[in-house]
Short mmCIF file of the C-alpha atoms (twelve columns), coordinates in Angstrom:
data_MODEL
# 
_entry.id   MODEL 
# 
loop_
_atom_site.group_PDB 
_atom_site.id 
_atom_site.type_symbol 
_atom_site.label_atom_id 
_atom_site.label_alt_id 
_atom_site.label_comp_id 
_atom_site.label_asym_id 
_atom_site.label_seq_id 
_atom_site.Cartn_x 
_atom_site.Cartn_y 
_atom_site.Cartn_z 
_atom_site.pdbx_PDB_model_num 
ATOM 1  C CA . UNK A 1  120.764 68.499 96.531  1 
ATOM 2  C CA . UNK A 2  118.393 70.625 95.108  1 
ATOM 3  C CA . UNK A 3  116.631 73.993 96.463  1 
ATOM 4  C CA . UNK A 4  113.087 72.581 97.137  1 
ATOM 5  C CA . UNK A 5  110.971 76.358 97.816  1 
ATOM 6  C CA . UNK A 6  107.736 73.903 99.380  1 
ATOM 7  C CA . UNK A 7  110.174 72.760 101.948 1 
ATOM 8  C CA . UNK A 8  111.382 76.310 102.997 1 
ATOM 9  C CA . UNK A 9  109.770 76.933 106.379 1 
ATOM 10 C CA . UNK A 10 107.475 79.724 106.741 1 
ATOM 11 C CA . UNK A 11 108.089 82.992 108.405 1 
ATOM 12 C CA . UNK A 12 107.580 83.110 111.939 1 
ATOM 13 C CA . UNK A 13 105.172 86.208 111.458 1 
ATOM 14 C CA . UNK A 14 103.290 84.956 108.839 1 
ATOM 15 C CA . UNK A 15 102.633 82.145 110.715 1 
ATOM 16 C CA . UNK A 16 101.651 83.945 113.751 1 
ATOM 17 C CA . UNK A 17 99.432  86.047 111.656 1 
ATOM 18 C CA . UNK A 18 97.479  83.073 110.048 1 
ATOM 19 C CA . UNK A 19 97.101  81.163 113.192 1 
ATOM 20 C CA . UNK A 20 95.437  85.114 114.674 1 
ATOM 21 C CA . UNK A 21 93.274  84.909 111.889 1 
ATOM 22 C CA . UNK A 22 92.136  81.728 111.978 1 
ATOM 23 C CA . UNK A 23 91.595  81.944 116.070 1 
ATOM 24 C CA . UNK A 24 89.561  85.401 115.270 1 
ATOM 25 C CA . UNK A 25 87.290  83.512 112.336 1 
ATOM 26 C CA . UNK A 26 86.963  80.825 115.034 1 
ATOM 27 C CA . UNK A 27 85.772  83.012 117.499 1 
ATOM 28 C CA . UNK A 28 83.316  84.901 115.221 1 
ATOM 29 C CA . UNK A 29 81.935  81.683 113.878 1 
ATOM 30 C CA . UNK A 30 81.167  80.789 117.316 1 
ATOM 31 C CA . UNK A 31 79.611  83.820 118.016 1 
ATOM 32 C CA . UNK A 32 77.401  83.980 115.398 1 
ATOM 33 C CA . UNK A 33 76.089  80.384 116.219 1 
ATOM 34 C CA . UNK A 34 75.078  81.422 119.627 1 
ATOM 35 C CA . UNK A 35 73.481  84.844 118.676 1 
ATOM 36 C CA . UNK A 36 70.352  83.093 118.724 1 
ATOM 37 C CA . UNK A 37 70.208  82.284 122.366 1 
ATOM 38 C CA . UNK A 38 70.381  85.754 123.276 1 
ATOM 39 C CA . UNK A 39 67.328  87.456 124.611 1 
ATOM 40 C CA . UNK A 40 67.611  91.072 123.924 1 
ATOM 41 C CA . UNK A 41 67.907  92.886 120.469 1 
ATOM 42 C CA . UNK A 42 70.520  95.345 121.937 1 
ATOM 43 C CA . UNK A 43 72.717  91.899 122.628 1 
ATOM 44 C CA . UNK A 44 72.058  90.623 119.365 1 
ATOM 45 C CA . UNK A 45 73.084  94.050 117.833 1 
ATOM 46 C CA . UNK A 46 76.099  93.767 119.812 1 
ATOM 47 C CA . UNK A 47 76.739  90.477 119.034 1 
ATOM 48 C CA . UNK A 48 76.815  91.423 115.203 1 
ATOM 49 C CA . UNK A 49 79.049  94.134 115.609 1 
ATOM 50 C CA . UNK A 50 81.790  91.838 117.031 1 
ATOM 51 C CA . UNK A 51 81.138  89.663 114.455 1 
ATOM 52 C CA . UNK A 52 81.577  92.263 112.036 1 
ATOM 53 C CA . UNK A 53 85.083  93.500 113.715 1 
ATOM 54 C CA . UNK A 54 86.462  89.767 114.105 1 
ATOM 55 C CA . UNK A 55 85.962  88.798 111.060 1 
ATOM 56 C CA . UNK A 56 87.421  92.131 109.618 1 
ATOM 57 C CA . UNK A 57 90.328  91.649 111.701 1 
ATOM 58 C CA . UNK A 58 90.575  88.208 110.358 1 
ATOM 59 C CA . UNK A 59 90.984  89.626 106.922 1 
ATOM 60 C CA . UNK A 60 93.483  91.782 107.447 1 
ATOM 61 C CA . UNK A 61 95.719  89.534 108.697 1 
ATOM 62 C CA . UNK A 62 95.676  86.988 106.057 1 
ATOM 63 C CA . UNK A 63 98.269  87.801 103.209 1 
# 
């Protein structure tokens, strides 16, 4: 039998970390699809700064 490295399981941190990141692009995406139902500029504003964070935080988790 030979050592297969595509078989070798991931991790269990790394694959935390990639299913954060991909739950914090999620949530930015949705975010960002919604900022236009929002009334006020200082929500919008808002809005874009969590955007900003979650998808920063995204990218810092992804090796």
């Amino acid at each position: 039998m030979a050592y297969d490295p595509s078989r070798r399981p991931r991790h269990p941190v790394a694959v935390a970390e990639l299913n954060d990141s991909a739950t914090l692009a999620q949530a930015a995406t949705f975010l960002d699809g919604t900022i236009d139902t929002m009334s006020t500029a200082a929500a919008r504003q808002a809005a874009m700064h969590a955007i900003t964070i979650l998808r920063g935080a995204s990218r810092s988790l992804t090796p």
